[in-house]
Every structure is written in C-alpha cells, then in structure tokens.
N, CA, C and O atoms as CSV, one atom per row, in Angstrom:
chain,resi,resn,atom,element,x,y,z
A,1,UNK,N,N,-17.992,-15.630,-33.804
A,1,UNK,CA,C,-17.032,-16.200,-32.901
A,1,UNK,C,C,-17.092,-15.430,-31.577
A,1,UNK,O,O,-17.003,-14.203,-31.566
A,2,UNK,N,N,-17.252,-16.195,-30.401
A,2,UNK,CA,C,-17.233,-15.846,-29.154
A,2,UNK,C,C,-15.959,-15.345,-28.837
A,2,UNK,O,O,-15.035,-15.539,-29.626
A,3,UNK,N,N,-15.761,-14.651,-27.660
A,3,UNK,CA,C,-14.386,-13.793,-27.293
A,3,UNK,C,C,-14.143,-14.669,-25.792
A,3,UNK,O,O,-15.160,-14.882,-25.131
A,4,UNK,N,N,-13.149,-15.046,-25.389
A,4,UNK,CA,C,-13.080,-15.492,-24.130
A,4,UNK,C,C,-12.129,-14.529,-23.639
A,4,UNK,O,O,-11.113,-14.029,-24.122
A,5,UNK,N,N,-12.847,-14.389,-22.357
A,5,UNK,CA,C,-12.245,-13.836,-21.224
A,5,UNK,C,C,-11.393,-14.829,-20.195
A,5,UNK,O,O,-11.751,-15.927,-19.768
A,6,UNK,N,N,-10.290,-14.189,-19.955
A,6,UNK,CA,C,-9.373,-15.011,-19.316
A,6,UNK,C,C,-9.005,-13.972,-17.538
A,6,UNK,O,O,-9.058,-12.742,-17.516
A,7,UNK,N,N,-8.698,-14.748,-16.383
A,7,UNK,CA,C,-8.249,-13.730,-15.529
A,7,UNK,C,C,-7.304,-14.467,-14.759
A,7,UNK,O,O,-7.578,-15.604,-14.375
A,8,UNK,N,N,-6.169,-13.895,-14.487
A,8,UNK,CA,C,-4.503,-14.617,-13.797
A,8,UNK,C,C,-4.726,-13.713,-12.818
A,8,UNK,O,O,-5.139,-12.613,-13.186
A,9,UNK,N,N,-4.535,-13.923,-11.508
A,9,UNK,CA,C,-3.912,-13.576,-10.777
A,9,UNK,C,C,-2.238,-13.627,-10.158
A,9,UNK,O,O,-1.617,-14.674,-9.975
A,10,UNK,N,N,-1.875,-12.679,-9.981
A,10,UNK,CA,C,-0.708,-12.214,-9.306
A,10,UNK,C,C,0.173,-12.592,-8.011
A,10,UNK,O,O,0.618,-11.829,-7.154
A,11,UNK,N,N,0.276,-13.758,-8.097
A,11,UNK,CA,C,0.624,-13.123,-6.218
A,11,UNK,C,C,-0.521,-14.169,-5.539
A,11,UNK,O,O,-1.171,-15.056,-6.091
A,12,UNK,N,N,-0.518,-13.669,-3.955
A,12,UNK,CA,C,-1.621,-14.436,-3.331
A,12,UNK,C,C,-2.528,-13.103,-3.468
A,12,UNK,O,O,-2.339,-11.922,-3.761
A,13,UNK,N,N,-4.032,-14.245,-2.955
A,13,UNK,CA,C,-5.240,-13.049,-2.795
A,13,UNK,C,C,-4.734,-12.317,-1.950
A,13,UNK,O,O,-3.674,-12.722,-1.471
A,14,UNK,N,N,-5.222,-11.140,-1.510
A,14,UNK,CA,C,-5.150,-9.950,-0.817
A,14,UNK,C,C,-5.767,-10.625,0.509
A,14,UNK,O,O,-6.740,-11.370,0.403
A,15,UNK,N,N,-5.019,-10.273,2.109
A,15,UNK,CA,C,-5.600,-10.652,2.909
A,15,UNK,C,C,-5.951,-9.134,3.403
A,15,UNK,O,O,-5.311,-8.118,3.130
A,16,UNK,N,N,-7.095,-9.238,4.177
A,16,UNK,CA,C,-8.036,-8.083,4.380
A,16,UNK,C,C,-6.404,-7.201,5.848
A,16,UNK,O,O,-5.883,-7.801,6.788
A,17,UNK,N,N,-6.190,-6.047,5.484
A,17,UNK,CA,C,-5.103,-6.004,6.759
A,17,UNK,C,C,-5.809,-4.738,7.703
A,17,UNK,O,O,-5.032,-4.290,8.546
A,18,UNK,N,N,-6.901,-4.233,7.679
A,18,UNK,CA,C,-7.720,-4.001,8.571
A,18,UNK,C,C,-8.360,-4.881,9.333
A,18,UNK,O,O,-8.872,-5.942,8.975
A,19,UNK,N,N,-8.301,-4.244,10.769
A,19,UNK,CA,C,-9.256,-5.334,11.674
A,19,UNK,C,C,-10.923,-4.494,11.755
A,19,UNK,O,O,-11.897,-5.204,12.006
A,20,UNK,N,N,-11.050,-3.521,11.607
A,20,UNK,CA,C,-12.167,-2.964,11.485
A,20,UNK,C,C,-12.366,-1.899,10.608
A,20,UNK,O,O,-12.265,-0.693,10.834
A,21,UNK,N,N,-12.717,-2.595,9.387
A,21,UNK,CA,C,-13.142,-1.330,8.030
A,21,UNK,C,C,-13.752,-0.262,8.344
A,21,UNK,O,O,-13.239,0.777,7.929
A,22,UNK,N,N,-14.967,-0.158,9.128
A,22,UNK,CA,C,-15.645,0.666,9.564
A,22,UNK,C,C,-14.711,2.268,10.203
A,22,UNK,O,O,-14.676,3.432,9.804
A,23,UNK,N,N,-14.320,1.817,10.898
A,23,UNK,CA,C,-13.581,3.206,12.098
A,23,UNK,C,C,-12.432,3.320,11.321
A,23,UNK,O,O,-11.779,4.313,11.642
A,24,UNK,N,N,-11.792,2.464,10.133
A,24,UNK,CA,C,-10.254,3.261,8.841
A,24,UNK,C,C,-10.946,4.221,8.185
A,24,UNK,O,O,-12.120,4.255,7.817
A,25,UNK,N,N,-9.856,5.171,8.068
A,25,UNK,CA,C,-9.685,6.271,6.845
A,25,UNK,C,C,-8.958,6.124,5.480
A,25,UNK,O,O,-7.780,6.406,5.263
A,26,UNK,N,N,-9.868,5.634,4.598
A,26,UNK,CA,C,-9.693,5.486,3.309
A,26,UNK,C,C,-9.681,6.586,2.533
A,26,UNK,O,O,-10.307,7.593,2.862
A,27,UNK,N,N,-9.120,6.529,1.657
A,27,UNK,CA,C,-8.750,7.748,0.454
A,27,UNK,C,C,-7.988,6.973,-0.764
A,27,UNK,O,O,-7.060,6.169,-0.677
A,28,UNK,N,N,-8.779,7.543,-2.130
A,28,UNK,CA,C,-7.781,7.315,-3.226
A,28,UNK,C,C,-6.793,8.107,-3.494
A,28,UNK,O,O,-6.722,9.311,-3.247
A,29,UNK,N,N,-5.780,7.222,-4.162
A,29,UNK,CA,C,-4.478,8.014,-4.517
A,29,UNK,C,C,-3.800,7.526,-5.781
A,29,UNK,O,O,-4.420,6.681,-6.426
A,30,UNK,N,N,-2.804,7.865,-6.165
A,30,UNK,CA,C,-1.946,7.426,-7.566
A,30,UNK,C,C,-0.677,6.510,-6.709
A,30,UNK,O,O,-0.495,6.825,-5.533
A,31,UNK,N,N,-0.060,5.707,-7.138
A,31,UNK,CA,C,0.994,5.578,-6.694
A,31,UNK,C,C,1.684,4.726,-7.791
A,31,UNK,O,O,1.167,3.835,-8.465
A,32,UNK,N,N,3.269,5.298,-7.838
A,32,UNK,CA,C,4.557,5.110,-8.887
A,32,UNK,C,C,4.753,3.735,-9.054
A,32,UNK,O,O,4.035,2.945,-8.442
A,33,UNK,N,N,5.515,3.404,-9.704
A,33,UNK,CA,C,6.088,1.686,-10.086
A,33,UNK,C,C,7.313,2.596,-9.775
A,33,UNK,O,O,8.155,1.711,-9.924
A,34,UNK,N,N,7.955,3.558,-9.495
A,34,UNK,CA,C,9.215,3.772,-9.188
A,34,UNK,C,C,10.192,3.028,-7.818
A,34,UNK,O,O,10.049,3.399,-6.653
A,35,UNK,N,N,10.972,2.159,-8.157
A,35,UNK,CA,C,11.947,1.624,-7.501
A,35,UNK,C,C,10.961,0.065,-6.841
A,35,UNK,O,O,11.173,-0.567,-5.806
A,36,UNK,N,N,10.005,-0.137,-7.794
A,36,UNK,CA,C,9.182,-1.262,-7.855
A,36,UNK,C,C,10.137,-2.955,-8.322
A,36,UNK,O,O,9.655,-3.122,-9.442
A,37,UNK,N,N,10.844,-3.834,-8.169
A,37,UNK,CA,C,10.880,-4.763,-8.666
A,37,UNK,C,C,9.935,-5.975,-9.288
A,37,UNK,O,O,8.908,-6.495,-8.851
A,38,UNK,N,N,10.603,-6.174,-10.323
A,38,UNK,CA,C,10.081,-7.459,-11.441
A,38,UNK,C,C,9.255,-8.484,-9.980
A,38,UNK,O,O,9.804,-8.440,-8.878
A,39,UNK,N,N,8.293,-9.113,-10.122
A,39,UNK,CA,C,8.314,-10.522,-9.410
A,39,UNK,C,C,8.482,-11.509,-10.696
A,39,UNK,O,O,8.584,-11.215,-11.887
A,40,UNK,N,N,8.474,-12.841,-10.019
A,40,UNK,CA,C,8.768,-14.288,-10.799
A,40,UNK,C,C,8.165,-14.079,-12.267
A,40,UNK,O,O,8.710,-14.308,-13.347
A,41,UNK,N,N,6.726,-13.516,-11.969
A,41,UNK,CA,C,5.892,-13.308,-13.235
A,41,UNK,C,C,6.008,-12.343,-14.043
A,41,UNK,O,O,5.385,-12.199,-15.095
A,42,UNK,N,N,6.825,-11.629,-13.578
A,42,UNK,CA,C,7.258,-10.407,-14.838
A,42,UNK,C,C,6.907,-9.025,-14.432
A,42,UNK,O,O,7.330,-7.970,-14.906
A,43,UNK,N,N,6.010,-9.225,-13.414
A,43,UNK,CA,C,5.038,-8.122,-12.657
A,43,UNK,C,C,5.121,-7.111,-12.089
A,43,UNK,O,O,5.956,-6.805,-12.940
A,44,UNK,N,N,5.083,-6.369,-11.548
A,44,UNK,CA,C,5.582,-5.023,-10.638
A,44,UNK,C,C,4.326,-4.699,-9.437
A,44,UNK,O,O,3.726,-3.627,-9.515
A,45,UNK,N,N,3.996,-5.648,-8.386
A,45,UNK,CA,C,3.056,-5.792,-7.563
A,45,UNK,C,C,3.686,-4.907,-6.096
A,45,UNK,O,O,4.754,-5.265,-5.600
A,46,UNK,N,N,3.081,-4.028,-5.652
A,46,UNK,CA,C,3.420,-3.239,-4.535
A,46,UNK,C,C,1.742,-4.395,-3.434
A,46,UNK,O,O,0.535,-4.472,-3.662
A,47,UNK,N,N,2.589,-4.985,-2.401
A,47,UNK,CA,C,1.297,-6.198,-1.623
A,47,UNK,C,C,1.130,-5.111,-1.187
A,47,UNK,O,O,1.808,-4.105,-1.395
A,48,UNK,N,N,-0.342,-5.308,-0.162
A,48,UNK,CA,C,-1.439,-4.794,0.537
A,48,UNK,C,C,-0.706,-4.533,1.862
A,48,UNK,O,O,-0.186,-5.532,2.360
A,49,UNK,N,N,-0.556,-3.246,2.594
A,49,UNK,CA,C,-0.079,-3.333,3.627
A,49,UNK,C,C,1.365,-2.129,3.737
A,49,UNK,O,O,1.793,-1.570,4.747
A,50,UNK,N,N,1.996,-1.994,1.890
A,50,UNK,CA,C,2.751,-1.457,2.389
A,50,UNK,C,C,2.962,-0.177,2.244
A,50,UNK,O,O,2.401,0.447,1.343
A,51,UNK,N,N,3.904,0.475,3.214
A,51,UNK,CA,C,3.731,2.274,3.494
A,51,UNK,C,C,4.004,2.750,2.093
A,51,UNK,O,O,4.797,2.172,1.349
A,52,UNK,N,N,3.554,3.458,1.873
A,52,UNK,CA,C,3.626,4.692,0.537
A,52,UNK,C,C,3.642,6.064,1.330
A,52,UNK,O,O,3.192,6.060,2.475
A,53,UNK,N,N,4.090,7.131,0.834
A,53,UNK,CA,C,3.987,8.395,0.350
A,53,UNK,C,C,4.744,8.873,-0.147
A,53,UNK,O,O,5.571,8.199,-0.761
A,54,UNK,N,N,4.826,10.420,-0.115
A,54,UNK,CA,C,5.371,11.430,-0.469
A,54,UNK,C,C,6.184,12.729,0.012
A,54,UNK,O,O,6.176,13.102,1.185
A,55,UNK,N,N,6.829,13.326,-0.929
A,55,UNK,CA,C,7.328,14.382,0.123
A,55,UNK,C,C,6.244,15.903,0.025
A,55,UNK,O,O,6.529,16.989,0.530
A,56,UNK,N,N,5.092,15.610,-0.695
A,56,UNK,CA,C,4.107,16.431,-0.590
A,56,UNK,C,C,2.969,15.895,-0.057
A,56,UNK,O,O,2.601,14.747,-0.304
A,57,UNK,N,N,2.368,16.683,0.684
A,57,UNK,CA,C,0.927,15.320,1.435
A,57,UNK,C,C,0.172,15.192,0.633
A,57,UNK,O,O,0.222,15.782,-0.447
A,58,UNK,N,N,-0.839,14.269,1.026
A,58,UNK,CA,C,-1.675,14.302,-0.216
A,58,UNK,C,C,-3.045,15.442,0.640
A,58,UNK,O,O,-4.058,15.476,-0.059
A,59,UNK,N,N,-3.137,16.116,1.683
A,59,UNK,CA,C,-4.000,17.217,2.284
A,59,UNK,C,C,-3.684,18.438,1.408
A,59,UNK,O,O,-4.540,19.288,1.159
A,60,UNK,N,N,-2.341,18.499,0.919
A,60,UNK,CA,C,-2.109,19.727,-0.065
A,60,UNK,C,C,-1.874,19.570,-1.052
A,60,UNK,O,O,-1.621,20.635,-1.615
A,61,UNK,N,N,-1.757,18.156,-2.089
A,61,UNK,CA,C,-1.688,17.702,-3.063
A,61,UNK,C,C,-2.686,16.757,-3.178
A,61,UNK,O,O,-2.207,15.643,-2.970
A,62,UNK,N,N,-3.983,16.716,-3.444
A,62,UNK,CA,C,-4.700,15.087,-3.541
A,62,UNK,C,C,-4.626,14.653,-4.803
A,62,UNK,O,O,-5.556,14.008,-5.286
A,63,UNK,N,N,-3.424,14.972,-5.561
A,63,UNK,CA,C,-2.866,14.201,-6.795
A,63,UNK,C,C,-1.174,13.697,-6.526
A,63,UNK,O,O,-0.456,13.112,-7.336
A,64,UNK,N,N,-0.940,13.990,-5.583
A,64,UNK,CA,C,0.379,13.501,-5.527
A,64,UNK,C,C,0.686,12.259,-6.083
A,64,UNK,O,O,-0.195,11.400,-6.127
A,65,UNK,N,N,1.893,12.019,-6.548
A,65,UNK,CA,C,1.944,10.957,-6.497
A,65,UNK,C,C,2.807,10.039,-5.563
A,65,UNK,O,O,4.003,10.304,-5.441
A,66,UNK,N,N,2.216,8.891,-4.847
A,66,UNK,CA,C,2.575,7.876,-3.984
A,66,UNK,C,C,4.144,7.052,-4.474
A,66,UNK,O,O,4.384,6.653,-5.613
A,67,UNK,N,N,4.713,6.988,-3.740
A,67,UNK,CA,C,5.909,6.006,-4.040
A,67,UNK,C,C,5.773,4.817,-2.910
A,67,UNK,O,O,4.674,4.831,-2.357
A,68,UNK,N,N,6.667,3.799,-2.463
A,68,UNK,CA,C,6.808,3.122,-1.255
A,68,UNK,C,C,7.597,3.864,-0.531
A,68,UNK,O,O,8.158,4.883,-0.933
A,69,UNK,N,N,7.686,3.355,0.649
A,69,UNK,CA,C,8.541,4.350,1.556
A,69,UNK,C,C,8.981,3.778,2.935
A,69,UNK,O,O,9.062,4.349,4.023
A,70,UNK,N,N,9.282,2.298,2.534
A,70,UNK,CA,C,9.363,1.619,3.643
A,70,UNK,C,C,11.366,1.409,3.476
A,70,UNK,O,O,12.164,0.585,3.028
A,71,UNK,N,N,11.377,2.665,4.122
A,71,UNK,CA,C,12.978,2.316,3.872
A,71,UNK,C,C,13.502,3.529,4.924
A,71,UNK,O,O,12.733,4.488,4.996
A,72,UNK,N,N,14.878,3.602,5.849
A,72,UNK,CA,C,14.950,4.308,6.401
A,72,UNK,C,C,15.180,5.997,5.846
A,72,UNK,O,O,14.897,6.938,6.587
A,73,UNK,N,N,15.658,6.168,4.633
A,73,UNK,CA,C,15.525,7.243,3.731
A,73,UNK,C,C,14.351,7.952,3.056
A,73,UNK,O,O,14.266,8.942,2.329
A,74,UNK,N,N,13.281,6.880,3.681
A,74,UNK,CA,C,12.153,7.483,2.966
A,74,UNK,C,C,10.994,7.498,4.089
A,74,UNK,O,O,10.243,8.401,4.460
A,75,UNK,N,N,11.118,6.313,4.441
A,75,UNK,CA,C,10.145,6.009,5.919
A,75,UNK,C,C,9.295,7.831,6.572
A,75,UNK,O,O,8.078,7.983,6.677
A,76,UNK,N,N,10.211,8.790,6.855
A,76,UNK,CA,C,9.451,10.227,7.067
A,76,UNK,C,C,8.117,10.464,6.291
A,76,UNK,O,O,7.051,10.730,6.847
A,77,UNK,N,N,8.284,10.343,5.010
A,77,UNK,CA,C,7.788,10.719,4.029
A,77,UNK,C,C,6.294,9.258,4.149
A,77,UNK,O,O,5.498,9.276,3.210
A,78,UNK,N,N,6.135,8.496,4.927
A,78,UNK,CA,C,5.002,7.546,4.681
A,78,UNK,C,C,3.684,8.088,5.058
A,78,UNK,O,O,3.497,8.587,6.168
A,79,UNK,N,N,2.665,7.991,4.059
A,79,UNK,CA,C,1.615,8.673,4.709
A,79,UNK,C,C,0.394,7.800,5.212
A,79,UNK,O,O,-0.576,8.246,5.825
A,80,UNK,N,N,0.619,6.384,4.823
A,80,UNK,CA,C,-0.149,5.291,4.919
A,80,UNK,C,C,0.042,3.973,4.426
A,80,UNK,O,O,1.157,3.685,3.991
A,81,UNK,N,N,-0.906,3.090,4.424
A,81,UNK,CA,C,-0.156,1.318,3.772
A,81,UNK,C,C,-1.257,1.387,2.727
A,81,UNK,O,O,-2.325,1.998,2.755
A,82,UNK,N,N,-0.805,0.723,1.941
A,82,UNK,CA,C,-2.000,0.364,1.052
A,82,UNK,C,C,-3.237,-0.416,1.490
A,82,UNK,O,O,-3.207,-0.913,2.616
A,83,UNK,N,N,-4.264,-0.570,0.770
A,83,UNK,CA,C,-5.666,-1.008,1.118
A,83,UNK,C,C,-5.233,-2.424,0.568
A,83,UNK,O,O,-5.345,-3.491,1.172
A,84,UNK,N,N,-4.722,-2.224,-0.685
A,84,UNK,CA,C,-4.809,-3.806,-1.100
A,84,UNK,C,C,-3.691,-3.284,-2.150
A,84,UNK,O,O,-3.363,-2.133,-2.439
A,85,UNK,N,N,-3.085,-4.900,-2.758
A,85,UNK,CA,C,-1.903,-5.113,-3.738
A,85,UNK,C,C,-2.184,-4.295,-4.670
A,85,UNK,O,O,-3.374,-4.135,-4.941
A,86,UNK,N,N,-1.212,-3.597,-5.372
A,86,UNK,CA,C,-1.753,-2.795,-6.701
A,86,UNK,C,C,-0.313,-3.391,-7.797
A,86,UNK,O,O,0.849,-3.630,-7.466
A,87,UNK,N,N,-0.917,-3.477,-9.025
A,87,UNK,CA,C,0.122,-4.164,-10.250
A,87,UNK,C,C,0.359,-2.821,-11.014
A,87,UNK,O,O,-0.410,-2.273,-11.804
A,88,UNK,N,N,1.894,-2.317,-10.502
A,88,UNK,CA,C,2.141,-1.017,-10.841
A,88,UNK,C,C,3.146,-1.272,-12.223
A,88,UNK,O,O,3.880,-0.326,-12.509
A,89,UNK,N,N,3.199,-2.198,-12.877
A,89,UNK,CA,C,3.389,-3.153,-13.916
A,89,UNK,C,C,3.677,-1.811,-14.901
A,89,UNK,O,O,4.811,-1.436,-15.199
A,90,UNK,N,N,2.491,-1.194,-15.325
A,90,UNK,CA,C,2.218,-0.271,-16.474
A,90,UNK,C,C,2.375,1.058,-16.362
A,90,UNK,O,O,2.011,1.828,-17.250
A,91,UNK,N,N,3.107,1.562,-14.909
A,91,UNK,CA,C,3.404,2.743,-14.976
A,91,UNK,C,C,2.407,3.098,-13.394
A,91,UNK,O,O,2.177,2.109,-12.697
A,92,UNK,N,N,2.077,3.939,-13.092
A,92,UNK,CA,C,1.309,4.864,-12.375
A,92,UNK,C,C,-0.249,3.993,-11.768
A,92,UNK,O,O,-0.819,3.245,-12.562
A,93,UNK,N,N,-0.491,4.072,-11.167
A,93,UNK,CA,C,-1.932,3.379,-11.543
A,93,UNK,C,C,-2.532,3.673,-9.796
A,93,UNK,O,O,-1.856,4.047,-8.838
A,94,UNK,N,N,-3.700,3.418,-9.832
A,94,UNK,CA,C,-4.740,4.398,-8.905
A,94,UNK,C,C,-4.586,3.339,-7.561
A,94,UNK,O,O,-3.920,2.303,-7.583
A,95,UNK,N,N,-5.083,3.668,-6.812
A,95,UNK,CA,C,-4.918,2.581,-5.379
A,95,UNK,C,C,-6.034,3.200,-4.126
A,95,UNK,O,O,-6.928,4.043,-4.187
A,96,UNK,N,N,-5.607,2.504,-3.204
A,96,UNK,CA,C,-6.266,3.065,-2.271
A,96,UNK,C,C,-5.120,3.253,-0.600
A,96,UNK,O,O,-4.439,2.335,-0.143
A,97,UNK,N,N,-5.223,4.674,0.000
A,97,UNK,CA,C,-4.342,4.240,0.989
A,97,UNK,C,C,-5.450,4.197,1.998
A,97,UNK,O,O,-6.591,4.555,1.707
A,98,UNK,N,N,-5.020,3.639,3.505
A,98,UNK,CA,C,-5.383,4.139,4.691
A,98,UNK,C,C,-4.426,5.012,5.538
A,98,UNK,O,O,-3.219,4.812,5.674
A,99,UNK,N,N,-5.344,6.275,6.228
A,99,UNK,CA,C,-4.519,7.018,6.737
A,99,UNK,C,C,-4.692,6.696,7.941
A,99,UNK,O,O,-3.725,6.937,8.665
A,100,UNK,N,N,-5.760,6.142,8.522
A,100,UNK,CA,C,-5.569,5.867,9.992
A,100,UNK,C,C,-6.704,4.786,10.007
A,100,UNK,O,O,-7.479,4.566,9.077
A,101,UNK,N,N,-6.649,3.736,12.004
A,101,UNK,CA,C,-7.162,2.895,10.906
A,101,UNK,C,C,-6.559,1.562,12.256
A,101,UNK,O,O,-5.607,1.973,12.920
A,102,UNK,N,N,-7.022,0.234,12.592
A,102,UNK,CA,C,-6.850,-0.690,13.625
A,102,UNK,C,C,-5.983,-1.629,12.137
A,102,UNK,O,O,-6.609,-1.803,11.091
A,103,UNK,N,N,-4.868,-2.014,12.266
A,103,UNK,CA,C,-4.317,-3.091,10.974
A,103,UNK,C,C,-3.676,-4.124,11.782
A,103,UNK,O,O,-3.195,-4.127,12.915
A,104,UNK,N,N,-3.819,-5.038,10.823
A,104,UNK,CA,C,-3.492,-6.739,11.263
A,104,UNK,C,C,-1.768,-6.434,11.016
A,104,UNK,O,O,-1.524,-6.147,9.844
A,105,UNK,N,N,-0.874,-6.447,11.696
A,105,UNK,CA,C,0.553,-6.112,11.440
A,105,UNK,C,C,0.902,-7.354,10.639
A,105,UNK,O,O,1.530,-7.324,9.580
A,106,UNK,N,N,0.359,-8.653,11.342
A,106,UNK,CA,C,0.908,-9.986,10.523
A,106,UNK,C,C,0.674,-10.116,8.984
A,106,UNK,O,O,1.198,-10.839,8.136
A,107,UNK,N,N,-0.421,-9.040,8.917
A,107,UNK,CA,C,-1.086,-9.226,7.335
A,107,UNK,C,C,0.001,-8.549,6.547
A,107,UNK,O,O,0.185,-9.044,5.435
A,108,UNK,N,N,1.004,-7.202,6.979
A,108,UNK,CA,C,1.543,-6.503,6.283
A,108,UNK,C,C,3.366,-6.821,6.003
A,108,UNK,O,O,4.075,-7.719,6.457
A,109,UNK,N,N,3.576,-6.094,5.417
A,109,UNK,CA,C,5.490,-6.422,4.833
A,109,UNK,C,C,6.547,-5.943,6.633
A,109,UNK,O,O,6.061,-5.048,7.324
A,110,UNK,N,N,7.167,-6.272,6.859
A,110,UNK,CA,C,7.804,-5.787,7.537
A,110,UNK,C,C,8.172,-4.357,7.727
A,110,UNK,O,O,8.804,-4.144,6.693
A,111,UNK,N,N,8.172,-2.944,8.583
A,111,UNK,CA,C,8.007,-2.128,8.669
A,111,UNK,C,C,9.753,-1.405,9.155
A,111,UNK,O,O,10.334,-1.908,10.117
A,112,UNK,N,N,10.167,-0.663,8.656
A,112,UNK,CA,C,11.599,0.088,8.991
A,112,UNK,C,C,11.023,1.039,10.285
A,112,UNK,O,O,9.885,1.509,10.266
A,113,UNK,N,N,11.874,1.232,11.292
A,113,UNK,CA,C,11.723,1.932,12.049
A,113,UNK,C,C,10.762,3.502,11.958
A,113,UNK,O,O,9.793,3.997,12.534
A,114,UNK,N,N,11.549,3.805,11.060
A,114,UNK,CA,C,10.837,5.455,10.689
A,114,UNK,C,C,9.976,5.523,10.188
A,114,UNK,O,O,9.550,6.670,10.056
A,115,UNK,N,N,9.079,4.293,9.530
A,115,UNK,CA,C,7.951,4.692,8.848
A,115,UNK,C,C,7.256,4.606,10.454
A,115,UNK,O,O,7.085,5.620,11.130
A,116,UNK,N,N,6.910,3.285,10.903
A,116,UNK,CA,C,6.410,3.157,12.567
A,116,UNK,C,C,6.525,4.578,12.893
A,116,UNK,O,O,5.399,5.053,13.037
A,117,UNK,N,N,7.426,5.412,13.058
A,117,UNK,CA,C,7.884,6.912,13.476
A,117,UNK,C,C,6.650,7.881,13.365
A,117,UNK,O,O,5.951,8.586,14.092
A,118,UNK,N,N,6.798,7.454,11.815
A,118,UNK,CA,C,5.570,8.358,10.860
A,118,UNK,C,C,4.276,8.062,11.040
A,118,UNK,O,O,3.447,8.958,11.197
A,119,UNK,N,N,4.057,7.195,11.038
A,119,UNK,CA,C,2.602,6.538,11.538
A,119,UNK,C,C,2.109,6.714,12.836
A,119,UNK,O,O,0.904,6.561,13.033
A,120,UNK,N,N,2.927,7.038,13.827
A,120,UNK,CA,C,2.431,6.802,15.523
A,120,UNK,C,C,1.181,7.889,14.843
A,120,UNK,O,O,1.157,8.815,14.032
A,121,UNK,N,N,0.136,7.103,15.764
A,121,UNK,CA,C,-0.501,8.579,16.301
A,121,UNK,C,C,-1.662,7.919,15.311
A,121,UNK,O,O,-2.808,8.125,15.709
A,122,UNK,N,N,-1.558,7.288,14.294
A,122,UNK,CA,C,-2.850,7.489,12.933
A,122,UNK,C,C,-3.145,5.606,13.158
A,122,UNK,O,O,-4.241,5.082,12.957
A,123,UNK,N,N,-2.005,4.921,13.565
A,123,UNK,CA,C,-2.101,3.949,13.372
A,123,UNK,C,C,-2.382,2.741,14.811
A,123,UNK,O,O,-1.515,2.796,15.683
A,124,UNK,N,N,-3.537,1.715,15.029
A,124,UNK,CA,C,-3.050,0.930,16.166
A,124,UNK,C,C,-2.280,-0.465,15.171
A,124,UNK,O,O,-2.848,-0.974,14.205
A,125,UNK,N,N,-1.354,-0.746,15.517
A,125,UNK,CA,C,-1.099,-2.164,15.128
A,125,UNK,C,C,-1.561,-3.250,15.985
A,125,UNK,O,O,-1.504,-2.957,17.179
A,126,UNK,N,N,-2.062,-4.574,15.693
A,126,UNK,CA,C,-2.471,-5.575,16.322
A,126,UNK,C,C,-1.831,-7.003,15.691
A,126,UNK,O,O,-1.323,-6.818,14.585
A,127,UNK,N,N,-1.782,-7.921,16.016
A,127,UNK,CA,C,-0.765,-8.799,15.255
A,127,UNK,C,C,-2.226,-10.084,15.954
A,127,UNK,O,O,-2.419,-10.662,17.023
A,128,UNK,N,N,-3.020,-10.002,14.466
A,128,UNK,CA,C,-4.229,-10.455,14.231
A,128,UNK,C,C,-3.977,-12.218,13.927
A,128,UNK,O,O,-4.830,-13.104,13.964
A,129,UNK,N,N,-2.743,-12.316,13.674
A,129,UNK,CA,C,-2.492,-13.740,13.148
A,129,UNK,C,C,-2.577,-13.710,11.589
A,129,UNK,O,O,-2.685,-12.608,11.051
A,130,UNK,N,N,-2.534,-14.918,10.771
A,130,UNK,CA,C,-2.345,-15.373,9.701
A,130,UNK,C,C,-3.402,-16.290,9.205
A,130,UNK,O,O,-3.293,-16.815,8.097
C-alpha cells in the first residue's frame, strides 16, 4: 500500500517583502508562539513581515529566543521582520529574520511607532504596492 502525501497551506502564500534580496541581511533565529493567536484554522501563524525580537540581541545571544514585538511595550526590543510566515502552532520553531535590508512596507502588518524607532537606521521602507 502506497502512502499519500498531502500539503494545506495556511494563510495566503508569502509575498516576497524585500525589494532587493541581494543587499538584505539575513540570519536564522528561533522564535516563540508566545502571545501568538489561534487563526480560523486552528493555527498559530506569525505573517512575513512582522517585527520580532528580544530583550537580549541575538549579536550576544545567537540562540535567543524571538517573540513579536510589534506593540508599543515591546516595539524597543524589535530586532527585525520576519523573512517569511512561520506556523509557531507547535511551540518554538526556527525562522528567518532580516536585520537590514530595502522592504515592501505594503507587503508587511502594520508597524507601532517604536518598533519604526528601533529599526531607523537598518531599515529603508518603500511602499512597493500589492
């Protein structure tokens, strides 16, 4: 008996939220399902785009672990957006951030003041369209 493979996606595809892959700073990281909500599907999806960090960097921790941080209480603490959606569903699970880097703003979640704060300097925003 054959085994079938099945694959669901989550959510919409991932839209690319770099405008030029080349000249971003990519790095892997861990990041939490902490303070993650359910979607429709049962899921725990952090989309592509949004700020994560920590209150340890990941330059002196490259195991830290990532939370979101798009909130004015946390926003300081952002060290980058995600590369793409991660299904933090099962606990902890690996990702990719950018630390600096040209991003499509339209591609990403809406941004709290203080993360913008945290970011000057690493980040250009461009509002690439949809």
């Amino acid at each position: 008996m054959s085994q079938m493979i099945s694959k669901k996606t989550y959510g919409n595809v991932d839209k690319d939220i770099l405008i030029n892959k080349g000249t971003a700073t990519i790095v892997n990281c861990i990041v939490s399902n902490t303070s993650v909500s359910n979607n429709a599907d049962g899921r725990k999806i952090i989309p592509a785009g949004t700020p994560i960090g920590s209150a340890t960097s990941l330059t002196t921790n490259p195991n830290a672990v990532l939370s979101t941080t798009n909130s004015s209480s946390a926003g300081a603490n952002t060290q980058g957006l995600l590369l793409n959606s991660v299904d933090v569903t099962d606990g902890n699970t690996n990702a990719q951030i950018v630390l600096r880097g040209t991003v499509d703003i339209s591609k990403c979640p809406t941004f709290d003041a203080t993360v913008l704060t945290a970011l000057k300097g690493a980040f250009t925003f461009v509002n690439g369209g949809k």
